[in-house]
matplotlib code that plots the C-alpha trace (Angstrom):
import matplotlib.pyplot as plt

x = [117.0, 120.6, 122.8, 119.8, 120.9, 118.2, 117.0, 117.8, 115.3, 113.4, 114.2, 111.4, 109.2, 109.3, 106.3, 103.6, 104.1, 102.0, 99.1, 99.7, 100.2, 97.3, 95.1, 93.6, 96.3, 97.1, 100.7, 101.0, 99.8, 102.0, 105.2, 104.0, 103.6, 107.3, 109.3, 107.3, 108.9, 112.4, 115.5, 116.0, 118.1, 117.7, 119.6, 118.3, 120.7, 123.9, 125.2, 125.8, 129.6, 132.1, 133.1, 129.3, 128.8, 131.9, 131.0, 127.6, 129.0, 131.4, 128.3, 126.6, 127.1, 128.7, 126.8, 125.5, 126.7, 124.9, 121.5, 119.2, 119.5, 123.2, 122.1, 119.3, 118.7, 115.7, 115.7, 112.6, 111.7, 114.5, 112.8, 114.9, 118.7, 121.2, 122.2, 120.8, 121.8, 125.3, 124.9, 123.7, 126.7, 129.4, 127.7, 126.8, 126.1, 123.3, 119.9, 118.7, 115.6, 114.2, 111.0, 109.1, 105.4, 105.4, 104.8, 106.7, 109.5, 109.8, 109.7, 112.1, 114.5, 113.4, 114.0, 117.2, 118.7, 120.8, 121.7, 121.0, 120.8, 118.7, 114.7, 112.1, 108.7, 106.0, 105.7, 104.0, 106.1, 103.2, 100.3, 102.0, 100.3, 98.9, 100.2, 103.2, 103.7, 106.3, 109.1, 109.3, 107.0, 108.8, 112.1, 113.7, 116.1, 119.5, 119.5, 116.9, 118.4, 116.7, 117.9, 115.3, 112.0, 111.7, 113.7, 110.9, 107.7, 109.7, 110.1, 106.8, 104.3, 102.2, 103.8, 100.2, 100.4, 103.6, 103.5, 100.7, 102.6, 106.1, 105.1, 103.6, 107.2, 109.1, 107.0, 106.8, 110.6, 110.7, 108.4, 110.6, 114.3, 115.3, 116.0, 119.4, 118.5, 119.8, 118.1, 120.4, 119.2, 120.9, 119.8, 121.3, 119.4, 121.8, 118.6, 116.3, 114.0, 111.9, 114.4, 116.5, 113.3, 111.3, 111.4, 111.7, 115.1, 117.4, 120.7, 120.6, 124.1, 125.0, 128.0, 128.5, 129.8, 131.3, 130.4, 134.3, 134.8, 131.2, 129.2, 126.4, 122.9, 120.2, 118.7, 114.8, 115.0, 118.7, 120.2, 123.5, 125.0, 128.5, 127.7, 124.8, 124.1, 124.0, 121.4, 122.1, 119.1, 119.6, 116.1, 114.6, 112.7, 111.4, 109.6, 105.6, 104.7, 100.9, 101.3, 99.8, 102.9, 105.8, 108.1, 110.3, 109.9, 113.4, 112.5, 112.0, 115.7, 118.0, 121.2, 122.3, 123.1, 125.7, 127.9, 127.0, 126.4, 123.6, 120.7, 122.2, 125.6, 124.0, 123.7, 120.3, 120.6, 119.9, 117.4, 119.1, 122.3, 120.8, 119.1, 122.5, 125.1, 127.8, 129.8, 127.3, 124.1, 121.8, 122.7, 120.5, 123.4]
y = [155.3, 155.1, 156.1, 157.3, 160.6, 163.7, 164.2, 167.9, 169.9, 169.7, 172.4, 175.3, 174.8, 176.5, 178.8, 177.1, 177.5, 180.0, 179.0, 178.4, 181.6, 182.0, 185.6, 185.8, 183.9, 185.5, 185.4, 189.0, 188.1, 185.5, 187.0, 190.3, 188.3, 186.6, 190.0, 192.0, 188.8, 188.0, 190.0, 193.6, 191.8, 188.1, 186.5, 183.3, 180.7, 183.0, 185.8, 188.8, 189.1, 191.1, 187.7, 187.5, 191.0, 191.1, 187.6, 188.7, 192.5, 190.3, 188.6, 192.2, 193.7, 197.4, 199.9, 201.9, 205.6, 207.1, 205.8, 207.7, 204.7, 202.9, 199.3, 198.1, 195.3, 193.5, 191.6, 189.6, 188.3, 190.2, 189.9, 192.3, 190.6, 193.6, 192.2, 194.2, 197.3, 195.8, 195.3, 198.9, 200.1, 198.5, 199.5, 203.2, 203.5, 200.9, 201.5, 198.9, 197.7, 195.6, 194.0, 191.7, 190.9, 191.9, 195.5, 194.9, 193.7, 196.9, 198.9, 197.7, 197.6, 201.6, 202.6, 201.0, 202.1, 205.0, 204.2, 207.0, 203.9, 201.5, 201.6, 199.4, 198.4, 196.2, 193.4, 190.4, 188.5, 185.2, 188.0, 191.4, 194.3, 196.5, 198.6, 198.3, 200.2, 203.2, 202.6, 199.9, 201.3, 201.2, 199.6, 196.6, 195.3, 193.9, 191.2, 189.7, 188.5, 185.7, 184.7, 182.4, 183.5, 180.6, 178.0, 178.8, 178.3, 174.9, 174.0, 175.1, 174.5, 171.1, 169.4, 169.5, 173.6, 174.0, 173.9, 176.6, 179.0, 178.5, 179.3, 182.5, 183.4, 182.8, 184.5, 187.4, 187.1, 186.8, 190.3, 192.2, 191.5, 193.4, 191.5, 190.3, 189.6, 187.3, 185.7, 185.0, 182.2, 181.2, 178.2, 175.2, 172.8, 171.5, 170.5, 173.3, 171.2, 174.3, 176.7, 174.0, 173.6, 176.5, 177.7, 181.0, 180.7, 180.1, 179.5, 177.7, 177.0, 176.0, 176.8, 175.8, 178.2, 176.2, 177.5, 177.5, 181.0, 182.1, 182.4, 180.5, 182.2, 181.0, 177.8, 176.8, 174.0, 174.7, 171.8, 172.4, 172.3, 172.1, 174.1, 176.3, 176.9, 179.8, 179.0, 181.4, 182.1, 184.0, 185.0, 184.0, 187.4, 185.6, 183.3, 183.9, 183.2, 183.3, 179.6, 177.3, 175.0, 176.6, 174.0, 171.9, 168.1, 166.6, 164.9, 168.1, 169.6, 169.9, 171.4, 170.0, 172.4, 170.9, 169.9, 171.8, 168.5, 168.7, 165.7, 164.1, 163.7, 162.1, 158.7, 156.9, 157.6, 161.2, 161.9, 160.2, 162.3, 164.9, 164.3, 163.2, 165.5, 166.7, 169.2, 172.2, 173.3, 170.4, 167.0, 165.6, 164.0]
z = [15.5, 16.7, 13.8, 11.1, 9.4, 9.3, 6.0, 3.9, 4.0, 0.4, -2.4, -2.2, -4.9, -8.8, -9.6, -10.9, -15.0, -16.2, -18.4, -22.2, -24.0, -26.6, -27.7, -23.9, -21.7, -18.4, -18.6, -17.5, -14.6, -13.7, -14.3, -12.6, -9.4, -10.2, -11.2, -7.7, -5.8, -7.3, -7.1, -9.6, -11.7, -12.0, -15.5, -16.5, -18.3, -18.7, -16.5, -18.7, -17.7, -20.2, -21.7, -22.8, -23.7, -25.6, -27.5, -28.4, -29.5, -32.2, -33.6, -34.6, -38.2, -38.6, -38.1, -41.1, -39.8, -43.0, -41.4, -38.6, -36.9, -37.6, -35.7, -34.1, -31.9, -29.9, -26.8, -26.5, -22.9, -21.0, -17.5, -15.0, -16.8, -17.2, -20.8, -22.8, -20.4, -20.9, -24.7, -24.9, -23.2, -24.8, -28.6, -28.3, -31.8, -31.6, -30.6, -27.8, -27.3, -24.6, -24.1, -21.9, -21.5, -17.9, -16.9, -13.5, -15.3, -17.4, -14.8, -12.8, -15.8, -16.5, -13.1, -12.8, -16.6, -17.1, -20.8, -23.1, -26.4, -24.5, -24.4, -22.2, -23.7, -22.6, -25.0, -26.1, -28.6, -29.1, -29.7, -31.2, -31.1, -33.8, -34.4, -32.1, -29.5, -31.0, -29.7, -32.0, -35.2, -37.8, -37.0, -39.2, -36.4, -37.2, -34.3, -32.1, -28.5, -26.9, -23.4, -22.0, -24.0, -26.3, -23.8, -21.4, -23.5, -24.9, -20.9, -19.4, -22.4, -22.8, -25.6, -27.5, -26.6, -28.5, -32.2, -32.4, -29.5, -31.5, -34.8, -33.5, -31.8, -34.6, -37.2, -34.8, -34.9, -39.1, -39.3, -36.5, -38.4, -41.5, -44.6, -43.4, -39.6, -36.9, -34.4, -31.9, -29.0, -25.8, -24.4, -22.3, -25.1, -27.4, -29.8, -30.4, -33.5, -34.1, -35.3, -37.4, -39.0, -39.0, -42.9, -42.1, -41.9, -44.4, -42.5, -38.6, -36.8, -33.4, -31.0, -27.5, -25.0, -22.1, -18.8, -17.4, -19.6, -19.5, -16.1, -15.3, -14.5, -12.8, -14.5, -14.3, -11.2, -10.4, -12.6, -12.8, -16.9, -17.8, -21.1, -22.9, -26.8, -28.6, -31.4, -34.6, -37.3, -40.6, -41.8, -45.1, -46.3, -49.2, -46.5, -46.5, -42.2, -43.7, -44.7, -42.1, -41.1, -41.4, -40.0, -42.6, -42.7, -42.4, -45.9, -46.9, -45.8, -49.7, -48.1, -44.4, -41.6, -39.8, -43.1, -46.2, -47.9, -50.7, -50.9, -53.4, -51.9, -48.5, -50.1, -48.9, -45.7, -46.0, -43.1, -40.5, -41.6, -41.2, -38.2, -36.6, -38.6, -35.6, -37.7, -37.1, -36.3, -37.4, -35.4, -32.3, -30.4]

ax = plt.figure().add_subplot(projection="3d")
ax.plot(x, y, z, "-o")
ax.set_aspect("equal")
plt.show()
């Protein structure tokens, strides 16, 4: 037809998701096949630039120079990203360690690493080990770095699949973090329900980190966002992950974590405020 306009070429298709995790899923498998096909050093979400690195080096505590070990720090489901390689070099005195459940992945990230604090280990944070492998035996770690592991089991996971793999990630996370831990998320979801409410932790706050300072990386199905989240969790030691839900009812919630404001000073409304709270962590808008 006179005039008609050729159509663009469709996107290539995303890997198929892989299977839900549970004790004998074959997610090794999938994101073998992914890392032996992708680029050395693919970042999902954020690009580990110095604006990152040096934002995420503020958020670490001293370290204790008495101590064997002054700081330690985790990155769960680092894939081939050069952050915690970056991390690692910018804090020599704290010991870096970074894991993924593929074996590709790590080795990649091993052959590649020059970085006399940083260590690679295969793991799988939904089904740990035991005992762990020993790199990691034996280590209360200061901070846990997530950059894509829980945003991806929340995208690819059936909704009914969820509950079930979460709680096992974040309990995982409650056992590996000393008594005064952090777990520190980066995600392009504003909400993330499952950590405001997970009891594990006793303190959840949000900040967003516009993508005009810090540099996009590459985002599941190339949507483009104009800002990503930096989710921060203290951890509750007192917390017992044996109990069989371990996620808070919003009924349940005495202190809101967007204002500070006790039950009683919510009026009637409390649920909704703190559903909707803006001035922190807590809200859904």
């Amino acid at each position: 037809m006179i005039g008609a306009t050729t159509p663009s070429p469709p996107d290539p298709p995303l890997p198929d998701p892989p299977p839900p995790p549970s004790a004998h899923h074959d997610a090794h498998g999938f994101w073998d096949d992914f890392y032996e096909k992708s680029a050395d050093d693919t970042d999902w979400i954020l690009s580990p630039s110095e604006t990152l690195t040096e934002s995420l080096s503020s958020l670490l505590p001293e370290p204790d120079t008495s101590a064997s070990i002054p700081l330690a720090l985790l990155e769960i489901g680092c894939g081939t990203s050069l952050l915690s390689e970056r991390i690692a070099t910018s804090n020599p005195l704290c010991e870096v360690i970074a894991t993924d459940v593929s074996p590709v992945a790590i080795a990649q990230c091993a052959k590649r690493s020059q970085t006399p604090n940083l260590t690679f280990c295969v793991l799988d944070c939904i089904t740990l080990p035991s005992p762990l492998p020993s790199a990691l035996s034996g280590k209360d770690f200061s901070v846990i770095l997530d950059k894509g592991c829980l945003d991806t089991f929340l995208f690819r996971l059936p909704k009914l699949s969820r509950p079930s793999a979460i709680q096992s990630l974040l309990n995982n996370v409650h056992a590996l973090l000393s008594g005064e831990g952090v777990y520190i998320v980066m995600s392009p979801r504003k909400v993330i329900k499952e950590l405001r409410d997970y009891k594990g932790f006793k303190q959840y706050t949000r900040k967003a980190l516009g993508l005009e300072t810090y540099e996009s990386g590459e985002l599941d199905g190339g949507r483009v966002q104009s800002k990503v989240f930096l989710h921060r969790c203290e951890v509750d030691e007192t917390f017992d992950t044996s109990v069989s839900d371990c996620f808070r009812r919003v009924e349940e919630v005495e202190v809101c974590g967007g204002c500070g404001k006790l039950r009683g000073e919510g009026g009637r409304k409390w649920v909704n405020h703190v559903k909707h709270c803006r001035k922190g962590g807590g809200g859904e808008r």
